[in-house]
C-alpha positions in Angstrom: 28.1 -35.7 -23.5 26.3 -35.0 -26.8 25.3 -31.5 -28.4 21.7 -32.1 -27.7 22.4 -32.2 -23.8 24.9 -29.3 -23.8 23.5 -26.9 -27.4 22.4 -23.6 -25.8 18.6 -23.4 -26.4 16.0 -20.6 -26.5 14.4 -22.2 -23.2 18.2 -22.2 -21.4 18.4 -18.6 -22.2 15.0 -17.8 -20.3 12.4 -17.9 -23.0 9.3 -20.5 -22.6 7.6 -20.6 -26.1 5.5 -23.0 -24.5 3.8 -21.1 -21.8 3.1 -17.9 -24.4 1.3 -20.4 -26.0 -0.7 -21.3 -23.5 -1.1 -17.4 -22.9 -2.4 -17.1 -25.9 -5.3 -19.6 -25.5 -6.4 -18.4 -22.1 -6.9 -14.7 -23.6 -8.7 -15.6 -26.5 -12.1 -15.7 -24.9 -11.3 -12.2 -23.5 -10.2 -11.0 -26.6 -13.5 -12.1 -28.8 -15.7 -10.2 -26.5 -13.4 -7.1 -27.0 -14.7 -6.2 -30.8 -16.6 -4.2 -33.2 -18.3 -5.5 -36.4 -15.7 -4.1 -38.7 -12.6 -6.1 -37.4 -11.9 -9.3 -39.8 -10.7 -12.4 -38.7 -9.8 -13.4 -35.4 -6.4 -13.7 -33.0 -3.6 -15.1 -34.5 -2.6 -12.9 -37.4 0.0 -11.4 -37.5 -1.8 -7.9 -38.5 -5.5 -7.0 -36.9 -7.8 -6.2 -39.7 -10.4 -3.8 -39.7 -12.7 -3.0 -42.1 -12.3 0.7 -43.6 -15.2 1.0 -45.9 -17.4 1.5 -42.5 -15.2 5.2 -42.9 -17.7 5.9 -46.2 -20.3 7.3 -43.9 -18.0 10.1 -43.4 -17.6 13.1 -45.7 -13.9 13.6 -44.8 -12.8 10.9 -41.8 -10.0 11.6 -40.2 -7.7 9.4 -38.3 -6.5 10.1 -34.7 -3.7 7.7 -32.9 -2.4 7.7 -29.5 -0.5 5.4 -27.4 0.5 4.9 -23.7 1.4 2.9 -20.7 0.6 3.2 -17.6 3.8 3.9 -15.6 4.6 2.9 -12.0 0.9 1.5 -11.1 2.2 -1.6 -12.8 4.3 -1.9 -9.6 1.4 -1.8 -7.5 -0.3 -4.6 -9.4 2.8 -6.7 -9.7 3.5 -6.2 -5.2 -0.3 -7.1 -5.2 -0.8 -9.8 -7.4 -3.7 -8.3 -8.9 -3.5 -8.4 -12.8 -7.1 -8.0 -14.0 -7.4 -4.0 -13.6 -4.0 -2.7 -14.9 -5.6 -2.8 -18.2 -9.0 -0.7 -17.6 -6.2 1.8 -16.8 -4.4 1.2 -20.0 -7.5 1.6 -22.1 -8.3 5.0 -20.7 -5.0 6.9 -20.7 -5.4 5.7 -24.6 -9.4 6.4 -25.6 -9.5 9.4 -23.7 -6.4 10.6 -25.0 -8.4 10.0 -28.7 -11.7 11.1 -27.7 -10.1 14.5 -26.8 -10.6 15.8 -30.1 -13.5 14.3 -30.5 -12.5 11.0 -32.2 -14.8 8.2 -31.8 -12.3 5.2 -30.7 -12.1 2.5 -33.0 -9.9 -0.3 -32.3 -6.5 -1.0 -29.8 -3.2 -2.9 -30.0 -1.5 -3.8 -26.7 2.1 -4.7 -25.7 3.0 -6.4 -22.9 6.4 -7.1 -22.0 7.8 -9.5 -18.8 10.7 -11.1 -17.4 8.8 -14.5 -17.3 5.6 -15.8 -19.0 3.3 -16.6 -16.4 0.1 -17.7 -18.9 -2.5 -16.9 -16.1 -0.9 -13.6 -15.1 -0.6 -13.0 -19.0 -4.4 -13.8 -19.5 -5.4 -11.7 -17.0 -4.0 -8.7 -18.0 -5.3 -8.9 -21.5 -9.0 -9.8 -19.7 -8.9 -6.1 -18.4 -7.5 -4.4 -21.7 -10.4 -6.5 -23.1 -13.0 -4.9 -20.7 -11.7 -1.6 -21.2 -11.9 -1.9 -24.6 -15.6 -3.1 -23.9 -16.6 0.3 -21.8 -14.9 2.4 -24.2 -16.7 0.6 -27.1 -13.3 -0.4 -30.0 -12.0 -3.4 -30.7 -9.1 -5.4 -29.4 -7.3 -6.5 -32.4 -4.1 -7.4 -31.9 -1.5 -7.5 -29.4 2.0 -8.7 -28.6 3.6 -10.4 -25.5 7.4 -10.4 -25.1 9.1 -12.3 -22.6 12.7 -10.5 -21.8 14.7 -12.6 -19.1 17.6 -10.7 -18.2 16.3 -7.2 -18.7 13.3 -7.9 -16.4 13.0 -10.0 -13.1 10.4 -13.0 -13.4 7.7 -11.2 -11.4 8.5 -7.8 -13.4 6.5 -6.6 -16.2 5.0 -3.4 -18.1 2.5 -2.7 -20.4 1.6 -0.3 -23.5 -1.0 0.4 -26.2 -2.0 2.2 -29.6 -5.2 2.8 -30.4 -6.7 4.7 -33.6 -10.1 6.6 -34.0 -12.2 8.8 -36.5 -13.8 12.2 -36.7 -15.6 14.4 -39.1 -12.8 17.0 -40.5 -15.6 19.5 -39.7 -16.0 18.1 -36.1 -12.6 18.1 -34.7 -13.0 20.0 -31.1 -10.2 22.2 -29.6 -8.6 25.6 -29.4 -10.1 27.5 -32.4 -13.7 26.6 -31.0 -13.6 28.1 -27.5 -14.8 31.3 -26.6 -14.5 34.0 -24.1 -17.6 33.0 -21.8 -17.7 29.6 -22.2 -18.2 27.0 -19.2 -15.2 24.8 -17.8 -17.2 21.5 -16.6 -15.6 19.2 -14.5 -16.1 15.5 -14.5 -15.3 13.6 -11.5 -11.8 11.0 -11.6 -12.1 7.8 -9.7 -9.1 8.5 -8.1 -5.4 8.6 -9.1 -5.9 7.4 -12.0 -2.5 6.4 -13.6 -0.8 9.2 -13.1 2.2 10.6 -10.2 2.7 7.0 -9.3 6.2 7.8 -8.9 6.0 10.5 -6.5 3.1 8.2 -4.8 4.9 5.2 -4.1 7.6 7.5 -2.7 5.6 9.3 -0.5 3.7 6.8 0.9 6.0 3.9 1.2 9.6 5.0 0.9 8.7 8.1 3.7 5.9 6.9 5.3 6.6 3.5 5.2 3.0 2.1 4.8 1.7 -0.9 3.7 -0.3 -2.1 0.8 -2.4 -3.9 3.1 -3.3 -1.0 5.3 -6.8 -0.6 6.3 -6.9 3.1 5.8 -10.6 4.5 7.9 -10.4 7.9 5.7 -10.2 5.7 2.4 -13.1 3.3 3.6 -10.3 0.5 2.1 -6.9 -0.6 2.1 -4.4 1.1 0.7 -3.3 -1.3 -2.2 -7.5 -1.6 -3.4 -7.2 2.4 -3.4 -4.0 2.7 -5.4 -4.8 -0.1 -7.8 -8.4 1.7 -8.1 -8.7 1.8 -12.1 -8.8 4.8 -14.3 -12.1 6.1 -15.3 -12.7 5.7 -19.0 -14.7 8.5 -20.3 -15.1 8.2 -24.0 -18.6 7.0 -24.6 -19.9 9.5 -22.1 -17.6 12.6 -23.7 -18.8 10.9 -27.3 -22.7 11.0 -26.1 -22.0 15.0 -24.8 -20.7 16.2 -28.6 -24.3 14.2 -29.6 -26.6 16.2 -27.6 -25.3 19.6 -26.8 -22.2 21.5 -28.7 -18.8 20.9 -27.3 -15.8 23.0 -28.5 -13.0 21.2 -26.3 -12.1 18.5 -24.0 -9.0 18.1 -21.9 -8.1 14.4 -20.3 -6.3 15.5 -17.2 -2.7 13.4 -17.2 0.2 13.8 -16.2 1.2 17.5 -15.3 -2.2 18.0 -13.5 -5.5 20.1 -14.3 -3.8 23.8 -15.3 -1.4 22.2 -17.8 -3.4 19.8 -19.6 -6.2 22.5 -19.9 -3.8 25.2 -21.3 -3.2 22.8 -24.2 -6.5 23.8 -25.3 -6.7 27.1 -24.5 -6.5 30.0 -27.4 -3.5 32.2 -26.7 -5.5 35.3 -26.4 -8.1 33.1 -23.6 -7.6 32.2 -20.2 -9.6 29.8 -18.5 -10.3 30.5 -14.2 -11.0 27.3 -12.6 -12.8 27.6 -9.0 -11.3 25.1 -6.4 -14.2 26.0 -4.2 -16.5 23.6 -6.7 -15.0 20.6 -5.4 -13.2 18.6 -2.9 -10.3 16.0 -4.2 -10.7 12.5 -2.6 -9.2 11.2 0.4 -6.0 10.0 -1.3 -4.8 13.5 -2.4 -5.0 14.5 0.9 -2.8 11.5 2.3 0.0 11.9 -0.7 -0.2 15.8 0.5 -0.1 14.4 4.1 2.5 11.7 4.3 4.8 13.7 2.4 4.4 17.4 3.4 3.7 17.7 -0.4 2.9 21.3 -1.3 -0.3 21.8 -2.9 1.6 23.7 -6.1 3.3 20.4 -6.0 0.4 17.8 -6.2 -1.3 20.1 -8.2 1.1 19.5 -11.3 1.6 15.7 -10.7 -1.7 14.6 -9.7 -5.3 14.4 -11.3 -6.0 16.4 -7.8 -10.4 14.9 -8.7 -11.0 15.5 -12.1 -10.4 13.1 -14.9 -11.7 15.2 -17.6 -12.9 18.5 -18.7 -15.5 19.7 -21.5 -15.5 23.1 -22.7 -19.0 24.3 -23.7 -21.1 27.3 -24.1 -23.2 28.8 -21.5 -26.3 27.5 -23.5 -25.6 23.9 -23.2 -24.3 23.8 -19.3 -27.9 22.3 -18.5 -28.1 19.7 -21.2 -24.3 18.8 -20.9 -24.6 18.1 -17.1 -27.7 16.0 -17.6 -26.1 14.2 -19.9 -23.8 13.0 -17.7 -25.5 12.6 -15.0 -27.5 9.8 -16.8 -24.7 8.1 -17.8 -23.8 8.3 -13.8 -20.9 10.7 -14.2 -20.2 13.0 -11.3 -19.9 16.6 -13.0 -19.7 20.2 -12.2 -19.6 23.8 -13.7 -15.6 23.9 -12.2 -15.2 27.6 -14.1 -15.3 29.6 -17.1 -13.1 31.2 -20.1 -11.9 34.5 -20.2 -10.5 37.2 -22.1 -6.3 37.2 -21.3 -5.7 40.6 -20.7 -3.0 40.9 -18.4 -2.8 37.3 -17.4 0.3 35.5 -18.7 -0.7 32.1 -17.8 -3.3 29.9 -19.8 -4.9 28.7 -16.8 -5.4 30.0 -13.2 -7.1 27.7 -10.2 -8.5 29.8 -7.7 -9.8 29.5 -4.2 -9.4 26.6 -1.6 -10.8 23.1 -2.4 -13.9 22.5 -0.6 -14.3 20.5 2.3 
């Protein structure tokens, strides 16, 4: 029997250099729509170029980064066979990580990794990175797909992303600009987001033992369309707030709930009170809680619990903030307000019951 029969190759041990190629050709079209006029050149390179001089404008730009995943919701795509949303998700726990500080989102890099190349499966998870990039206004300029047989199963995959942004040295929002009497505004979340997926998928189909395709009456859908409900990208309309009212913080609410991603903008000498009464958390929180006799302290630090984001402003631009984003159709609400600490030891308190 000769070598050429018998040689070990790199297709024997799993890896089909072939079908990443073909990958690569059905994302492209995506990928072109997901841009800004200063990236240079196209996909292929090895590097994503983008053009700095467009920074000149700028007295003193700095640079923000971030990058993230997405966690267990890939799961849910992968039991659905739904690829084309997991990366609206992926886009927002990045941008809105940026836009935070009040960074205007430039460009992306993505990373997905599987146990087998599928090229339409591929394709259609850079086709929603590309549309998130799209509604958060960067660029998608570069990317990477990996194919790791043996470490993954051939239906198994996860993604990740970096993305970098810009703000005025003088304009960077956060702790040092908040102020005792300042107004905690709420803006809606679309659901889970991407967030608690672990405690999620343990609640509802490890205890509960219910099904993806569940018709669920309280959720007006089935259960998978609600889980796999992407996350809400919010940096154009947090961007478009700083333009016509003064901001002095946001928070993007993550994991570890409202009251801890707040605190991380909260002076040590501030506390911020956050009224439950001012809104009532969609049906799914109230399942999770449900199906797993979850504790409210308990959802409260895992899950988004309704709000996807926060804006800390000053009394005198409440009006002008919530009109703002109620023409760019964002659901938002006066949720509370900044205090003195005095004898409070925690950054954040939530108050009340949720509304009904």
């Amino acid at each position: 029997m000769s070598a050429e029969s018998t040689g070990a190759s790199y297709a024997s041990a799993g890896v089909d250099i072939e079908a990443g190629d073909r990958a690569v050709d059905l994302m492209k079209e995506w990928v072109a729509k997901a841009t800004r006029p200063e990236v240079v050149g196209g996909l292929g390179g090895f590097a994503g170029l983008f053009d700095a001089s467009a920074l000149k404008r700028y007295e003193r730009p700095l640079l923000a980064s971030a990058t993230d995943g997405v966690g267990t919701k890939v799961d849910i795509a992968r039991r659905m066979g739904v690829y084309d949303t997991i990366g609206h998700d992926l886009v927002a726990m990045v941008v809105d990580d940026l836009v935070v500080c009040g960074a205007e989102p430039l460009f992306m890099t993505d990373y997905i990794c599987v146990g087998k190349v599928y090229p339409e499966r591929v394709a259609a998870i850079v086709k929603g990175i590309a549309e998130g990039c799209v509604l958060a206004g960067c660029a998608l300029v570069g990317g990477e797909t990996a194919e790791h047989p043996g470490l993954l199963g051939p239906d198994e995959f996860d993604v990740a992303g970096a993305g970098t942004g810009v703000v005025e040295a003088d304009r960077v929002l956060g702790a040092e600009r908040i102020r005792a009497g300042d107004a905690v505004i709420a803006m809606a979340s679309s659901g889970l987001h991407s967030n608690g997926y672990s405690l999620v998928r343990h609640v509802l189909f490890d205890r509960a033992g219910l099904a993806l395709e569940r018709e669920v009456p309280e959720l007006g859908r089935t259960l998978g369309e609600e889980l796999l409900e992407p996350t809400k990208i919010y940096s154009l309309d947090c961007l478009a707030l700083t333009r016509t009212c003064e901001v002095h913080a946001f928070s993007h609410i993550t994991g570890g709930g409202l009251a801890s991603n707040l605190a991380r903008v909260i002076p040590d000498d501030l506390h911020a009170v956050v009224d439950r009464a001012t809104w009532a958390p969609g049906a799914i929180f109230d399942l999770v809680g449900t199906a797993g006799a979850v504790e409210r302290s308990e959802l409260e630090k895992t899950l988004n619990m309704g709000v996807g984001m926060i804006a800390v402003v000053p009394q005198e631009s409440v009006d002008v903030a919530l009109a703002t984003l109620a023409d760019r159709g964002v659901d938002a609400w006066v949720g509370g307000e900044i205090t003195e600490r005095g004898a409070h030891t925690e950054a954040v308190a939530l108050t009340g019951e949720y509304a009904s």
